[in-house]
N, C-alpha and C positions, 0 to 999 in steps of 0.2 A: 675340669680344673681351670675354667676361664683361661683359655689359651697357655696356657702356664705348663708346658712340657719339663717331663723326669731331666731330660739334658738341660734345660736351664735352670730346674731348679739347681743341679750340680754345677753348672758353671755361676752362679747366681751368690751359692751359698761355702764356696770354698775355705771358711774360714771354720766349718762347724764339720762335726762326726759326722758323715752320710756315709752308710752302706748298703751296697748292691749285688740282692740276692741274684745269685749263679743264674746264668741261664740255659740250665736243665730244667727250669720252670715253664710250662706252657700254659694258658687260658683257654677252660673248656667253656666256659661261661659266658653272656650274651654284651656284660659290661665291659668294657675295653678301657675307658679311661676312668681311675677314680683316685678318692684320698680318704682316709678314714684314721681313725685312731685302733691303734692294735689290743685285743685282747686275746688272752693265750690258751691254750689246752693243751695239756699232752693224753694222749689218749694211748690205752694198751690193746691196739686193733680194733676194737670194740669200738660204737659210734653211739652207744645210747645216751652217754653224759651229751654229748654233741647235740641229741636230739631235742632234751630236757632244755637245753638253754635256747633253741631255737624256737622252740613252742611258748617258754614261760620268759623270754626274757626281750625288750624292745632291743633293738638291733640299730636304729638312724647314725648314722657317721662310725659306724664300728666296722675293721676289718676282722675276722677271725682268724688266728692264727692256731693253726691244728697241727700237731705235729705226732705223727703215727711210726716214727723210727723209721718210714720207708716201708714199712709191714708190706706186703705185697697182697691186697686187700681193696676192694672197694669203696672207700669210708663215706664217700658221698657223691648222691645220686641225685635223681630226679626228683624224689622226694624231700629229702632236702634242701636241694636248691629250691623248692618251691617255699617250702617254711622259711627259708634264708630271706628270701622274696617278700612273702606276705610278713616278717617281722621286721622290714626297710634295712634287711645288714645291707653295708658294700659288696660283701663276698667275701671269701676264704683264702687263704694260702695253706697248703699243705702238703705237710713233708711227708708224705705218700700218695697215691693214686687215687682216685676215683672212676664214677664209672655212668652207664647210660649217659653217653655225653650228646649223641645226636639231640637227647631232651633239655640236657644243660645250657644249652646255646641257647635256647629260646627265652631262656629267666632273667631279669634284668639285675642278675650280680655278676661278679669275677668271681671265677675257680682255677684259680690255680695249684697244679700238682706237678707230682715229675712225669706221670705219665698215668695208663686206664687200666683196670682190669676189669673183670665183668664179676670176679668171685667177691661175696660178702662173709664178715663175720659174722655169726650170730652168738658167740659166747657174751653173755655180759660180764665185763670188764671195769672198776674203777679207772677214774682218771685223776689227772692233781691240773689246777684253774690257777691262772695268776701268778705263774712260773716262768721263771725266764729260759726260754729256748734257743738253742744255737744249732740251725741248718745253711746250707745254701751259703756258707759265707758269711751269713749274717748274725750277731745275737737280739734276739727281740725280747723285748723288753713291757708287760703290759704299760699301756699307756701311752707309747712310743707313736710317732706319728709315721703314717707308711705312703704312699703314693706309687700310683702303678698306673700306664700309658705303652703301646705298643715296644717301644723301647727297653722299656724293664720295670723294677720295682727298687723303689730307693727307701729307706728306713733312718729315722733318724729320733733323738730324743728330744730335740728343740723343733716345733713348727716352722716351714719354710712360707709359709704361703699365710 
């Protein structure tokens, strides 16, 4: 983010809506600093919508925003972090767990979730795209601008940077 740290942009931007997802979030993922623009998914434990946009859809400057209700679930692995990868997303936030993360680390996106479990779904599940979600603190909003740095993850509707 060209030197440009989450703390300054909050001290920087005090006059605009910034919100700061909870930190119950952790990065399983090998990118530590980034900024992308938010696109949403709620997904019903199920990860195959997830799969379908990671395969067919370019990813450059996009964060994904997944949100699984906290399902106590897997929703993504090594596998997709690799697809996440070879389609240039920034990486993910998600409001439930993931998993194989010894492999996650090595992908050059961010994964963040609240924590791991090793169990997956396999029911296929509909999901709803392009919905505004409210975890962590935060509501996101598609299209919303996000930025994430060891410090945390800030969310806002206006560009800082």
């Amino acid at each position: 983010m060209k030197n440009t740290t989450t703390a300054d942009l909050c001290d920087d931007n005090q006059d605009k809506k910034i919100e700061v997802l909870s930190s119950d979030f952790k990065n399983y993922g090998g990118k530590k600093i980034l900024k992308g623009i938010a696109k949403t998914i709620k997904l019903d434990k199920s990860n195959w919508d997830l799969i379908d946009i990671l395969k067919n859809e370019k990813g450059k400057g996009i964060i994904l925003i997944v949100d699984v209700q906290e399902s106590f679930f897997g929703v993504i692995g090594d596998k997709l972090s690799l697809l996440a990868q070879e389609a240039e997303y920034e990486g993910f936030i998600v409001n439930g767990y993931v998993r194989d993360t010894n492999e996650t680390k090595k992908f050059n996106i961010a994964l963040y979730a609240l924590g791991t479990c090793p169990l997956r779904n396999f029911e296929k599940t509909k999901s709803k795209r392009k919905i505004d979600l409210s975890f962590g603190n935060v509501n996101f909003k598609e299209g919303d601008y996000v930025y994430c740095d060891d410090d945390g993850i800030i969310v806002c509707s206006e560009q800082l940077i």
